[in-house]
C-alpha positions in Angstrom: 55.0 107.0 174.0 58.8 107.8 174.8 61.2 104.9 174.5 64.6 105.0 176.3 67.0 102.7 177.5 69.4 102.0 180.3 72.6 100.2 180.1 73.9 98.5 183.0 77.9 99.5 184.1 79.8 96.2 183.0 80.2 95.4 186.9 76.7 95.1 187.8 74.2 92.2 187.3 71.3 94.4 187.8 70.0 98.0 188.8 67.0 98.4 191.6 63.6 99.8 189.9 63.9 103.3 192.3 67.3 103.8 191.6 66.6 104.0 188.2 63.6 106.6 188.7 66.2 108.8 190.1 68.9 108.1 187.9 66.8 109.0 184.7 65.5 112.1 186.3 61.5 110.4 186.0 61.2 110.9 190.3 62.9 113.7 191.8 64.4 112.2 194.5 64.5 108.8 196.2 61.4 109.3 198.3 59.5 110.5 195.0 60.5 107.5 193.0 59.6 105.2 196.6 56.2 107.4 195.9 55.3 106.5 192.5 55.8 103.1 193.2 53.6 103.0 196.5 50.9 104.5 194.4 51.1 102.1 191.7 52.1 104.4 189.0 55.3 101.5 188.1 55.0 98.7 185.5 57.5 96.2 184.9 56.8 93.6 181.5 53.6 95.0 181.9 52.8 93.6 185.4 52.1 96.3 188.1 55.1 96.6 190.3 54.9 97.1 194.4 58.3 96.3 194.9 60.6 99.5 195.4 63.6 97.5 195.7 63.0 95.5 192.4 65.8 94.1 190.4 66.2 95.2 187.6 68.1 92.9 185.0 68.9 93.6 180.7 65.2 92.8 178.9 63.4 94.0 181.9 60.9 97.1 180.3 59.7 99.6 182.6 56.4 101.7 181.7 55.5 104.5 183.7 53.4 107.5 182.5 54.5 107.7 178.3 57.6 106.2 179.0 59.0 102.6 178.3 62.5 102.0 179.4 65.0 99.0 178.2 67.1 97.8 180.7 70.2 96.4 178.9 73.2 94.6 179.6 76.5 96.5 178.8 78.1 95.8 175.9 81.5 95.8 177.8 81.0 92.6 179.8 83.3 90.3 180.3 83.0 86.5 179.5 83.3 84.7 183.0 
């Protein structure tokens, strides 16, 4: 299985899970990665995932084929 990770931008709390499909070149497009979600092909912490639109947040893990992605916070953040 491939691991990988995804660092979120210092300005954002979270990512949403077909963004990130598209973003790490898994789906091809947006309506791919709606696709792959539709037909249940998504895990997130090892829980099927329906939701297109999920947030995504750092520790989330999301499986999909031989992949496992990271989500994690950026390392740039400012303290509030």
């Amino acid at each position: 299985m491939k691991q990988d990770t995804f660092e979120l931008r210092s300005t954002d709390e979270f990512i949403e899970l077909v963004k990130l499909l598209k973003l790490k070149q898994i789906a091809q497009s947006g309506g791919h990665a709606k696709f792959m979600v539709e037909e249940g092909l998504v895990q997130v912490n090892g829980v099927l995932e329906s939701r297109k639109r999920k947030k995504l947040r750092p520790g989330d893990k999301v499986e999909l084929e031989e992949i496992t992605i990271e989500i994690l916070g950026s390392s740039k953040r400012k303290a509030d």
